[in-house]
C-alpha positions in Angstrom: 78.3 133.4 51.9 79.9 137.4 52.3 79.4 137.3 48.7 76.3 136.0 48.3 74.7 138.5 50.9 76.8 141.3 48.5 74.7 140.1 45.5 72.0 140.6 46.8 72.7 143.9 48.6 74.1 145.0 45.0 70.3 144.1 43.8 68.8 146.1 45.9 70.8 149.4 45.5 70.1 149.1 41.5 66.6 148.4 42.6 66.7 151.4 45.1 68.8 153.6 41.8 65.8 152.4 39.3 62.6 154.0 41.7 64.5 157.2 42.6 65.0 157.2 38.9 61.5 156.8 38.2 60.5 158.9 40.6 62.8 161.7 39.8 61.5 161.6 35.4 58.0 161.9 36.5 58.9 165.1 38.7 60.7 166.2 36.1 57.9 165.6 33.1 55.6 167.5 35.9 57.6 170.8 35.9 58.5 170.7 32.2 54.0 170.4 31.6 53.7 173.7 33.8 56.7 175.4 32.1 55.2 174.7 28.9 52.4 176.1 30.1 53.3 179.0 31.5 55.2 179.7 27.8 52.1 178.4 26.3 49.8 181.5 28.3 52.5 184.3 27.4 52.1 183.7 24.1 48.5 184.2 24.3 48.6 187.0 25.9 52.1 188.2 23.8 49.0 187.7 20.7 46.3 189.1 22.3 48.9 192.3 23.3 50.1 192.5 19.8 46.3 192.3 18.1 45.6 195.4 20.3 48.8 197.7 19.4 47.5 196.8 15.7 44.2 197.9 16.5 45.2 201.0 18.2 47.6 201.8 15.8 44.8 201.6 12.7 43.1 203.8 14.9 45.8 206.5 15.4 46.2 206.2 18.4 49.4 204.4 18.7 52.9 204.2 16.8 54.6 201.8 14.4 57.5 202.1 17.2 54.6 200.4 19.8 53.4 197.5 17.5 56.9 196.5 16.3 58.0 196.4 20.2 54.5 194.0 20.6 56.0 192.2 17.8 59.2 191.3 19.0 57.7 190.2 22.4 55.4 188.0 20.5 58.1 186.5 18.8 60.3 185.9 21.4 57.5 184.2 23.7 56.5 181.9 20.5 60.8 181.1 21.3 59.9 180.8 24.7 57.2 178.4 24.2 59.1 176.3 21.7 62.0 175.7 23.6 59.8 174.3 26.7 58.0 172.1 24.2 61.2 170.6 23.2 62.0 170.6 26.9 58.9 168.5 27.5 59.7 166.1 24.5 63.3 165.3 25.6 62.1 164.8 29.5 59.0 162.3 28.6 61.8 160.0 25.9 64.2 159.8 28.9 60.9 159.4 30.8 59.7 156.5 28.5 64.1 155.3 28.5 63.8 154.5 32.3 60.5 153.0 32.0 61.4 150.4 29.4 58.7 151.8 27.1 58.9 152.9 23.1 60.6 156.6 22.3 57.2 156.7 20.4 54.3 155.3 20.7 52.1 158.2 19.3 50.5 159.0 22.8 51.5 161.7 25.5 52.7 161.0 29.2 50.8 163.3 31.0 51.8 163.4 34.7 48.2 163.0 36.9 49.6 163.2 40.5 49.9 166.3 42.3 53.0 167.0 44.4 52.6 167.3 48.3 52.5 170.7 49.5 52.7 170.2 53.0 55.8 171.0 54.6 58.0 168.1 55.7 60.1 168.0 58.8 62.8 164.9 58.6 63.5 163.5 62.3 67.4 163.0 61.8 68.3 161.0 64.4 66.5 158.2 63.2 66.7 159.1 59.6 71.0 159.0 60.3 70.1 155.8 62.4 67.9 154.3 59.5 70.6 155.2 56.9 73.2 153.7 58.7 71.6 150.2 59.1 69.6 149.6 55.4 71.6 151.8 53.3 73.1 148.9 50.3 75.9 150.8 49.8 76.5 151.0 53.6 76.1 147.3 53.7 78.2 146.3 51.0 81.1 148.8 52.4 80.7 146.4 55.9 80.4 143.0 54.1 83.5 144.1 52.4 85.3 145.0 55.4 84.5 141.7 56.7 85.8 140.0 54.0 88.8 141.5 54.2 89.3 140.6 57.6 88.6 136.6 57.3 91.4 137.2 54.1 93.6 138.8 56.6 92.9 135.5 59.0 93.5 133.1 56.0 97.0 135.2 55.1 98.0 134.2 58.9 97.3 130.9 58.7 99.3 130.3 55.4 102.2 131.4 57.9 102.0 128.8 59.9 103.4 125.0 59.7 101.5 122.8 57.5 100.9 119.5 59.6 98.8 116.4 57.8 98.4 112.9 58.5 96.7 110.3 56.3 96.1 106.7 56.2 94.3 104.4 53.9 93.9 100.4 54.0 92.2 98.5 51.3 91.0 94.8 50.0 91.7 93.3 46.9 90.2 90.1 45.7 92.5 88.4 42.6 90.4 86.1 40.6 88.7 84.9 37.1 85.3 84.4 38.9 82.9 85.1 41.7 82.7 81.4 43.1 83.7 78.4 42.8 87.2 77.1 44.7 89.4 79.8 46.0 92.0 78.5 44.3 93.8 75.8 42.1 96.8 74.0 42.6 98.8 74.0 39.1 103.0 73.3 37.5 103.8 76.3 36.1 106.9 75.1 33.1 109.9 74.9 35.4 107.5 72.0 37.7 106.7 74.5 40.4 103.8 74.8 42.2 101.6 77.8 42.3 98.3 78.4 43.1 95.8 79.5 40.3 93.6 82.9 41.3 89.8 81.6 41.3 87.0 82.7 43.5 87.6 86.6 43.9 85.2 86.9 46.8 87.3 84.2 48.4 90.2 86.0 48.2 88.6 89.1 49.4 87.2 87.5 52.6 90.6 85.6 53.1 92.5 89.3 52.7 95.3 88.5 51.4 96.1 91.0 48.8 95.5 94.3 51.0 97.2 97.5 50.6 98.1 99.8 53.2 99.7 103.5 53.2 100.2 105.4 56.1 102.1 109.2 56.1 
């Protein structure tokens, strides 16, 4: 039964692993959408930047020195925004891995659910309390325990004397047939007389070929 109840307790912390895991991909997927994001908007405005330097610098107004600078920050934010993209890619696949879905299906994962701003202050008395009574692995630890114990009460018995007693009695009917006579009288070769095994039922009732054992 101690067992048992750990089978199932052993269910429910996979099942408790499985929605944290869920939970914790699509939180995960959420941040790398507004990181790619954020990349995706500096390198708009790393382009828009650059265009102008190139402007100004047709004009006369600006230096080569100003426009490469633009350049290289153009380039590195086109880096920038790459790197989240494969970011994003690698979170939704181990996204789609916990979910049981294809790596690839040819659609996006787009988180819709906002986070919860509002600040959240944990009671932890009863959240310690709580813990203590439902957490699996909590519960397996005790049903453990408790197995042990009743192992410890089985090793002590082994220790003591070993005391059984046992006693069996049973009929037998000996015969060709299920009625008729009981028995016939007949000379075996040496001229004795013996009786002949006939109704088995008969010699059932009559119990005369029990066996007993006693110990």
């Amino acid at each position: 039964r101690i067992r048992t109840e750990q089978a199932r307790i052993e269910f429910e912390r996979e099942l408790n692993i499985m929605v944290f895991n869920v939970e914790y991909g699509y939180w995960v997927l959420y941040t790398r959408y507004y990181a790619k994001y954020a990349a995706e908007q500096a390198l708009r405005q790393g382009y828009v930047t650059w265009e102008q330097q190139q402007a100004l610098f047709a004009a006369g107004r600006n230096t080569i020195q100003a426009v490469a600078q633009a350049q290289a920050q153009l380039e590195e934010f086109r880096g920038n925004y790459l790197t989240s993209m494969q970011s994003l890619l690698e979170a939704e696949r181990q996204f789609r891995g916990v979910l049981g879905l294809p790596l690839s299906d040819g659609k996006r994962l787009v988180p819709a659910d906002l986070p919860v701003l509002a600040p959240y202050k944990p009671e932890w008395n009863s959240s310690l309390s709580e813990a203590l009574a439902k957490r699996p692995e909590l519960s397996l630890a005790r049903h453990e325990l408790k197995a042990r114990q009743l192992n410890v009460l089985l090793q002590q018995n082994n220790t003591r004397p070993d005391l059984r007693a046992f006693a069996n009695y049973s009929l037998t009917g000996n015969g060709v047939r299920l009625d008729g006579a009981r028995g016939a009288i007949t000379t075996n070769a040496a001229g004795v007389p013996t009786e002949a095994p006939g109704n088995s039922l008969g010699q059932l009732v009559d119990n005369r070929f029990q066996n007993w054992q006693i110990g």
